[in-house]
N, C-alpha and C positions, 0 to 999 in steps of 0.2 A: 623251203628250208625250215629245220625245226631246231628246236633249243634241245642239245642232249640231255642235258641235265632234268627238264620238264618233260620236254618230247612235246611242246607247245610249236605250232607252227609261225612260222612269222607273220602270216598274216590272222592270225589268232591272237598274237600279242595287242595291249594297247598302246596309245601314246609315251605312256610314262615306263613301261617296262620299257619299252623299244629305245625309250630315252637312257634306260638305266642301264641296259646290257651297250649300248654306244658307249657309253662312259667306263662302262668295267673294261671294253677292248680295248680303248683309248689307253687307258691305265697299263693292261695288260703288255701295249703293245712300247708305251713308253719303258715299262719296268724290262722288256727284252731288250730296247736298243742300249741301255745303261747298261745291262750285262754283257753283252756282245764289246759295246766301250770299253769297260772296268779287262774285259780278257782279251780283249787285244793292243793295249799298255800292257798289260801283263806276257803276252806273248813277246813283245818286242822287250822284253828286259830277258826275257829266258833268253832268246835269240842274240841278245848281248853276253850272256852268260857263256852263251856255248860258245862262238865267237872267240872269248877269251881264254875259253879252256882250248879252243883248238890253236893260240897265238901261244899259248904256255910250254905247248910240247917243242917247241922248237928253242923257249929258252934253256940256261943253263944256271947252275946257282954262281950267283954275284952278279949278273945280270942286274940293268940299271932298270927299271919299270917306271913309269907315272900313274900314279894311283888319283883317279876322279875323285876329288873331297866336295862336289858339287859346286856349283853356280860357275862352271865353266873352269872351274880351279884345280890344282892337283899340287898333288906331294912328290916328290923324288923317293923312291925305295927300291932296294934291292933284292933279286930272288934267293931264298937261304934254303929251301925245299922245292924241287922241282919236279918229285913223284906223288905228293898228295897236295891236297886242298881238301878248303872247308867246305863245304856245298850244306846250307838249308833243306831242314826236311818235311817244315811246319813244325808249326805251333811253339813258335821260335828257340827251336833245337834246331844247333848245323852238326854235321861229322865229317870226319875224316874221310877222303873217301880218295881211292886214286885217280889218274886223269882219265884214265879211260873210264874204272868206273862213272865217274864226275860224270863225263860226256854224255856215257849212257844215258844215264838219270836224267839228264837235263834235256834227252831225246825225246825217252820216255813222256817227260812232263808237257815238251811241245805238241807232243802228237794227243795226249790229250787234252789242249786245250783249245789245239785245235778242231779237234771234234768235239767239242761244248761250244764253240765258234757257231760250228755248221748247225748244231741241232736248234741255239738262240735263233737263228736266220733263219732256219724250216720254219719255226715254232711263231716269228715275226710275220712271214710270209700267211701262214693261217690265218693270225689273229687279223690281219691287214685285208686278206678278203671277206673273211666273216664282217668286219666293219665295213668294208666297198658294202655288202651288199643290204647292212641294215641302214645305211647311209641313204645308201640309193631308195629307202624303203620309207624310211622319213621323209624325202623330200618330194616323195611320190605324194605320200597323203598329203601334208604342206601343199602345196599345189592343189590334191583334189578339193580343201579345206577351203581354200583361197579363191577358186572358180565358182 
């Protein structure tokens, strides 16, 4: 195996590099799983999102709704528009937008985050064998060190 970036072979490295690129994948491979985390909380609010844009079409205006004010609590309110809503677009601006657009948008947004999902998880799965096999590559020498 060789280091891209050098083009050094691993068994050309010494102790303390082989120590130091172990600890950048370590790192590398912690900073994916927190991403993968952080977007799949995020996916399950979008999926809440769409969820309620598709529970909306079926209301009518005067409709009674309970609005989540958090810690398991809600408000009583009534529907007074039942062809738009506000939908977030980043960088906290929301618009107007209608329910089906709404929908879209909020289809859109699953389906890319769920493919930043998948590419965090290829990208984990790499960093996770390149460290198997500097690991294994450490504990070889350790060993030949130790005999």
């Amino acid at each position: 195996m060789t280091d891209e970036k050098k083009g050094v072979t691993l068994q050309e490295m010494n102790e303390q590099e082989l120590a130091l690129n172990i600890q950048v994948l370590q790192e590398q491979g912690r900073i994916l799983a927190s991403n993968v985390e952080r977007l799949s909380i995020y996916l399950q609010e979008l999926a809440t999102s769409r969820a309620t844009l598709e529970g909306m079409q079926s209301l009518k205006k005067g409709d009674e709704i309970l609005v989540p004010i958090g810690a398991s609590s809600f408000i009583r309110a009534r529907i007074d528009d039942t062809e738009k809503v506000i939908v977030g677009v980043g960088s906290n601006v929301s618009v107007d937008k209608t329910l089906d657009d709404a929908a879209t948008s909020m289809q859109e947004r699953i389906d890319l985050v769920e493919s930043r999902i998948r590419e965090s998880q290829d990208a984990y799965v790499k960093v996770a064998q390149k460290l198997d096999v500097l690991t294994a590559e450490a504990q070889k020498r350790v060993q030949s060190i130790s005999q």
